[in-house]
C-alpha positions in Angstrom: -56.8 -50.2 17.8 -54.7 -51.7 14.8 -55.4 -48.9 12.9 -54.4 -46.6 15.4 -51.3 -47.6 16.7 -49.9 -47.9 12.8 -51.3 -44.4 11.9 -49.5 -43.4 15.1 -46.4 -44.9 13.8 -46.5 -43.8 10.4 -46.7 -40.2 11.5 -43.4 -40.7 13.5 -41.4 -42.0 10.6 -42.6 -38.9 8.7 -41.6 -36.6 11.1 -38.3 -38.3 11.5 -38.1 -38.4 7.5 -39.1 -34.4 7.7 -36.0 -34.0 10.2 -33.5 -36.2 8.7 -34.4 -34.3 4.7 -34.5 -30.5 6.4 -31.1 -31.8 8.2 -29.7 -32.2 5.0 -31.1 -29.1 3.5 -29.2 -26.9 5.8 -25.9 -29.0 5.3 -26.0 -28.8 2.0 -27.3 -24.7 1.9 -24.1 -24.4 4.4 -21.6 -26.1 2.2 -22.2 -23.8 -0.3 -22.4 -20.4 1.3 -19.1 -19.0 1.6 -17.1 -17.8 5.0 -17.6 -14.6 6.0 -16.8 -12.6 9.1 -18.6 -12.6 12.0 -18.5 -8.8 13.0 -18.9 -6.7 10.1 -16.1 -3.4 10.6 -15.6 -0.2 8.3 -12.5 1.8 7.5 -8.7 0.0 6.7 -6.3 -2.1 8.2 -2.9 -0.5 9.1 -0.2 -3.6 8.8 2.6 -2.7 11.4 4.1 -5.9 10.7 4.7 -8.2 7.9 2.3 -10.9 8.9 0.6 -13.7 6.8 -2.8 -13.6 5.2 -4.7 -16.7 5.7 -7.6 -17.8 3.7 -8.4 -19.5 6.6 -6.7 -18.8 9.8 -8.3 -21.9 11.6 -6.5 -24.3 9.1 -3.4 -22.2 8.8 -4.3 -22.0 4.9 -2.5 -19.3 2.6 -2.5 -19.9 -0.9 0.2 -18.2 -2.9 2.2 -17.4 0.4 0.8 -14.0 0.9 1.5 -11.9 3.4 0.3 -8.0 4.2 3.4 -5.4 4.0 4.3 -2.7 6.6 2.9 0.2 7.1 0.6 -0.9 3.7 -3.4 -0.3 4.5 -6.5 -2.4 3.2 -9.6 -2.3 3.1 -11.5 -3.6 6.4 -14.1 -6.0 6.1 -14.9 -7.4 9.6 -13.2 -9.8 12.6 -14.3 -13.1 13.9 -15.8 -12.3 16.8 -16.7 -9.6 19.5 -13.4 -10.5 21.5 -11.9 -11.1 18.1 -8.2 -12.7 17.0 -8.8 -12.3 13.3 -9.5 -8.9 11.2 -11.0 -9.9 7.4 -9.7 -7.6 4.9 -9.4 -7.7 1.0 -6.1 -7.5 -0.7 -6.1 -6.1 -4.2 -3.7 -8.4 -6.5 -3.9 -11.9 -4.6 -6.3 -14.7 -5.0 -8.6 -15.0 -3.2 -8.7 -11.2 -2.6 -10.4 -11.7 0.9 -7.6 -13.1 3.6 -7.5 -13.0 7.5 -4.8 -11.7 9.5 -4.0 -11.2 13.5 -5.6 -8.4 15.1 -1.8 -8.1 16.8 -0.6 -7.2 13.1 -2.1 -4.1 13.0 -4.4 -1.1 13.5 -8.5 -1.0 12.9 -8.5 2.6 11.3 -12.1 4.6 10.5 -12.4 8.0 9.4 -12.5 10.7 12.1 -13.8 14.2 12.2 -12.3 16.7 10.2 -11.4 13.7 7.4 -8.4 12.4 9.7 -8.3 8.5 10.3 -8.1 7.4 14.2 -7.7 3.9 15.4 -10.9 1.9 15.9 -12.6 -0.7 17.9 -9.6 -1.1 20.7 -9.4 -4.5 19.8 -6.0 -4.3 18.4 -3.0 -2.4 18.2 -1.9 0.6 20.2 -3.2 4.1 21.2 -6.3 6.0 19.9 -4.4 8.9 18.5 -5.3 10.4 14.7 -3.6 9.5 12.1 -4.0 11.7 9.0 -1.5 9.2 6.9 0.8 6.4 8.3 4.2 6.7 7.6 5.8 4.6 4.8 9.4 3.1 4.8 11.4 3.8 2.3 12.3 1.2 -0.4 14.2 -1.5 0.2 16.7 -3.5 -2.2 13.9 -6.0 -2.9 11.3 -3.3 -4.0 9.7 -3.5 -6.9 7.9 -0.5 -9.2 6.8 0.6 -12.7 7.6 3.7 -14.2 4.7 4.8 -16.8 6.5 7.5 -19.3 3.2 8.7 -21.4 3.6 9.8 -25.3 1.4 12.7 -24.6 0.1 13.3 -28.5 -1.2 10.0 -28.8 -2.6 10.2 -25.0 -4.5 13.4 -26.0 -5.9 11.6 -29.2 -8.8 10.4 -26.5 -8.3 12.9 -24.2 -9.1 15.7 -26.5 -10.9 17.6 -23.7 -8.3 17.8 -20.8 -6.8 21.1 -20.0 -3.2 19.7 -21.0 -4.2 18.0 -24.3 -6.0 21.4 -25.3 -3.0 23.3 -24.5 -0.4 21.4 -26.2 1.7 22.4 -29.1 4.1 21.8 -31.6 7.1 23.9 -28.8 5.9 22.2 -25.9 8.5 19.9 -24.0 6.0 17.0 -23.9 6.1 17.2 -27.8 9.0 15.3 -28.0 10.1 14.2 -24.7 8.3 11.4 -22.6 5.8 12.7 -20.0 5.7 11.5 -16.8 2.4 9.1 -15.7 3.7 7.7 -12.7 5.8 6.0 -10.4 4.0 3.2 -8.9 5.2 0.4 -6.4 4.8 -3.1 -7.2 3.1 -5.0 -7.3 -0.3 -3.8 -8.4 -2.9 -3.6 -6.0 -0.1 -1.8 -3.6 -1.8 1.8 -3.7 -3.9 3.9 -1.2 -2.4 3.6 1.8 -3.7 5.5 4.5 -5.7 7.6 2.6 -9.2 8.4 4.0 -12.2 7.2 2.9 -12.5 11.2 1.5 -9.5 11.4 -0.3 -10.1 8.0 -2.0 -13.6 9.2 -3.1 -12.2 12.4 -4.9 -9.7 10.7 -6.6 -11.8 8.1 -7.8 -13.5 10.7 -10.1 -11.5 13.1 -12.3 -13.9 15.6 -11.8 -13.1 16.1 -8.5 -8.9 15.9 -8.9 -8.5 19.1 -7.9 -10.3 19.3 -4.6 -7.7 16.9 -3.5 -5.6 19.0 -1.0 -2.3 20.6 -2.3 0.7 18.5 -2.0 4.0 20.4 -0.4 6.5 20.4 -3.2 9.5 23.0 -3.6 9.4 25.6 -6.2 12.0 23.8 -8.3 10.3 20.5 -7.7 6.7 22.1 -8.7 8.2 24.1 -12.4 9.8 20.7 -13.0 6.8 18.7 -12.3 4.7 21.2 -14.3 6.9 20.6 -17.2 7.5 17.2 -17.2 4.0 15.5 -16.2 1.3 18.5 -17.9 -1.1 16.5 -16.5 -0.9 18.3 -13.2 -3.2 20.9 -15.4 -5.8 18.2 -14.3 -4.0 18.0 -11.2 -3.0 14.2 -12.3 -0.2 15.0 -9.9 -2.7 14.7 -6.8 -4.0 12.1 -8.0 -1.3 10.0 -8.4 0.1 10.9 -5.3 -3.2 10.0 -3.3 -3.9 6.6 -5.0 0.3 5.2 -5.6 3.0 8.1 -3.9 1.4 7.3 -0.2 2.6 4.0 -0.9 6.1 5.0 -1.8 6.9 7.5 0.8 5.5 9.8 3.5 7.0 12.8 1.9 5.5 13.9 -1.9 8.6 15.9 -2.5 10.3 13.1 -2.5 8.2 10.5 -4.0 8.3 13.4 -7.4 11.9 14.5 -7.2 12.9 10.9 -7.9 10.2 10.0 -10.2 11.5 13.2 -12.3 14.9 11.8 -11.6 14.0 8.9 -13.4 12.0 10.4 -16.0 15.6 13.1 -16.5 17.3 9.8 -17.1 14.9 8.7 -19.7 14.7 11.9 -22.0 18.4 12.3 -21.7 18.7 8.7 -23.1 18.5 7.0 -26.6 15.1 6.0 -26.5 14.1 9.8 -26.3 16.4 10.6 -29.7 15.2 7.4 -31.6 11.3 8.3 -30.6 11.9 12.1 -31.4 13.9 11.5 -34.7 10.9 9.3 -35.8 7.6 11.4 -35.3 5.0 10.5 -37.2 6.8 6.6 -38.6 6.4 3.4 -37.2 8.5 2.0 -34.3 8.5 -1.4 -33.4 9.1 -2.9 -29.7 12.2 -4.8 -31.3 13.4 -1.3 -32.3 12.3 0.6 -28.6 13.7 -2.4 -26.5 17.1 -2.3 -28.7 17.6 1.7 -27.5 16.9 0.7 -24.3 19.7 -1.5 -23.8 22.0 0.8 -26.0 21.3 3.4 -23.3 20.8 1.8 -20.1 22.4 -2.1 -20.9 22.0 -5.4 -22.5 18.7 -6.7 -21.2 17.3 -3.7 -20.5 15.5 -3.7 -22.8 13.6 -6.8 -22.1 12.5 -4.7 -18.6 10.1 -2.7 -20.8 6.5 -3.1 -22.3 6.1 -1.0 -25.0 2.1 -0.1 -25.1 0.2 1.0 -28.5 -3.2 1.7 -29.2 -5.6 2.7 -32.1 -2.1 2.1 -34.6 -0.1 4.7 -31.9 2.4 3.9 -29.4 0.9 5.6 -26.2 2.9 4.1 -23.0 6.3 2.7 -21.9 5.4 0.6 -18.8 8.9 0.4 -17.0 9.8 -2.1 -14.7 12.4 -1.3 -12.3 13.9 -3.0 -8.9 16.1 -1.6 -6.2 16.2 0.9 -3.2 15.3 4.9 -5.2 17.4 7.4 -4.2 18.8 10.6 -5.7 20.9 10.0 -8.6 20.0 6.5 -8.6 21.3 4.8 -12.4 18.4 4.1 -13.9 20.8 1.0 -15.7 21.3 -0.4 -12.0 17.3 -0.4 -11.5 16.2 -1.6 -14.8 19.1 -4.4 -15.1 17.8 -5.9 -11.4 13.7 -6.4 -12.5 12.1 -8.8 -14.0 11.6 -9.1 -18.0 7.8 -8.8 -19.3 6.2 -10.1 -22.3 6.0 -6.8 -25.1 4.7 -7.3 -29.0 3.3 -4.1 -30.8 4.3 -1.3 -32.7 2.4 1.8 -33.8 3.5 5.4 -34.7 5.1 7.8 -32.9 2.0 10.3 -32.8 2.8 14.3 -33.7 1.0 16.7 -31.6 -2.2 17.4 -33.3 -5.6 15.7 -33.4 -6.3 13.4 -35.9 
C-alpha cells in the first residue's frame, strides 16, 4: 500500500512538473512571436486626417512621432478585431514600418470592378461610393520634395536599350540640357497614393509602362514634356505620375507644368552653362554646388547632391521646400530645405556610348 500511494504521488508531481515546463514553453514561444493583427484586410488605407501611428495603440507608443498624412494611402494589413478600433498598415520610410492607427482616421479601400477602389469593410469612415483616386491637397509651406534632373548621356550608358537612349543625338535638347526624372514629395516612402492595386502592378515593371492609362496633359504641356523628360518614349512620364505625381496633386497637368517650371529654371541657370561648357571633363561637387549658389543663392548649393557613377556624373538630387506654384523662384525653394551630405565628381558624359 506504501508503494502505491508514493507511485501515486510521484505521478502527480510529474504531471504538475509537465504543466508548470509546457506553461513556460508557451510564455516564452509568446514573448518572441511578434504582434500582429487580428483580422487580416487587403487593399489601402485612405488617411482623411493627420492622425498618429502607434506601434502599439494599447500603450500609446510611437516611436519617432509618426503620424499618417492626409489624403496619403498605405498599404492595409489588418484591424484588431471584428468590431475593430485599430487598422494595421505599413508605412514606407519610418521604423518600425508596421504602425496602427484609428479606424475614425480613415477609409478601408479594396479594388472594385472595372479597377476603381471603393471603400471596404463599413467599419470606418464614410459612404461606399468608388473612388478611382483620392484627392490630394496642394502643398503647403512646410512641404518638402526632391527634384531629380537626369544627365541623360551618362543615364543611357546602362540604358543602351530604351527607346530614348537609342534615339539620342548629338542635336538633341537633352544633349546639353538637364532632363527631367522627377518631381517627388518628401519624404521618401510618400508615393502611390490611391492608386489601385492594377495601376501599382504595371508600373512596377517597365515592360508594362505603357499600358498605364494616358494622363490628360495640354498640347503645350505634352511637346514640352516630350522635350524635356525623353523618357516619356518609355512613357517614364506615367510612371512617375502613378508611383510620386498622385502624391503631389490630383491634377497631372499640374503636377508636370511645375515640374517643367522647375526644370525651365534649372537649364536657364549657371549650372546648365558650366555643365554644357565642360562635356566630356571632370566636374567636381565643390565646382556644381558653387554654380548653384551663383545662380540661385549662397547656400544653395549645399541643397544639392550631386550623384556619379562608373567615373560619370548621372543625377542632381534637388532638395527643395515650400508651397509649388507657377512661377515659383526656384532660389526661394531651394534656400528654405534642408542641406545633404554630397562628395563625388565624374565627367560630364557626351552623347554616345562608350
Amino acid at each position: 500500500m506504501l508503494l502505491i500511494a508514493a507511485k501515486g504521488i510521484l505521478e502527480d508531481h510529474m504531471r504538475l512538473l509537465l504543466r508548470v515546463i509546457v506553461g513556460a514553453a508557451l510564455v516564452s514561444v509568446a514573448s518572441v512571436l511578434p504582434a500582429v493583427s487580428q483580422v487580416k484586410l487587403d487593399g489601402f488605407f485612405l488617411a482623411e486626417e493627420a492622425c498618429p501611428a502607434f506601434q502599439s495603440f494599447r500603450k500609446q507608443t510611437n516611436p519617432g512621432n509618426v503620424y499618417v498624412e492626409r489624403m496619403h494611402a498605405y498599404e492595409l494589413l489588418g484591424k484588431n478585431k471584428a468590431e475593430a478600433s485599430h487598422y494595421f498598415i505599413r508605412m514606407n520610410g519610418v521604423s518600425p514600418a508596421e504602425r496602427w492607427v484609428e479606424i475614425s482616421c480613415g477609409l478601408h479601400l479594396v479594388e472594385a470592378e472595372g479597377g476603381g477602389q471603393s471603400s471596404g469593410d463599413g467599419s470606418g469612415g464614410s459612404g461606399s461610393a468608388e473612388v478611382v483616386r483620392p484627392a490630394v491637397q496642394g502643398p503647403s509651406a512646410d512641404a518638402e520634395f526632391l527634384l531629380a534632373a537626369s544627365w541623360q548621356p551618362a543615364f543611357c550608358q546602362t540604358h543602351q536599350d530604351t527607346a530614348e537612349c537609342a534615339s539620342q543625338v548629338s542635336g538633341r535638347f537633352d544633349a546639353n540640357h538637364f532632363a527631367l526624372h522627377g518631381l517627388w514629395p518628401q519624404p521618401r516612402g510618400n508615393f502611390w497614393c490611391g492608386v489601385t492595386h492594377e495601376e501599382k502592378r504595371l508600373a512596377e515593371n517597365r515592360s508594362t509602362w505603357g499600358e498605364l492609362p494616358a494622363l490628360e496633359l495640354d498640347e503645350a504641356t505634352r511637346e514640352e514634356l516630350d522635350k524635356v523628360m525623353p523618357g516619356t518614349q518609355s512613357y517614364l512620364h506615367r510612371y512617375e505620375w502613378v508611383k510620386h505625381g498622385t502624391c503631389y496633386s490630383d491634377s497631372a497637368e499640374e503636377y508636370f507644368s511645375e515640374s517643367l517650371d522647375l526644370m525651365g529654371q534649372l537649364n536657364g541657370s549657371a549650372v546648365r552653362d558650366l555643365f554644357a561648357a565642360n562635356i566630356g571633363e571632370v566636374l567636381t561637387t565643390a565646382q556644381v554646388r558653387a554654380a548653384f549658389d551663383d545662380a540661385f543663392g549662397a547656400g544653395a548649393g549645399n541643397r544639392v547632391e550631386v550623384r556619379c557613377r562608373g567615373g560619370l556624373i548621372t543625377e542632381l538630387f534637388i532638395n527643395l521646400k515650400g508651397k509649388i506654384e507657377p512661377d515659383t523662384p526656384m532660389r526661394d525653394l531651394l534656400l528654405a530645405a534642408k542641406p545633404v551630405q554630397s562628395d563625388c565628381q565624374g565627367r560630364v558624359d557626351p552623347v554616345g556610348f562608350n
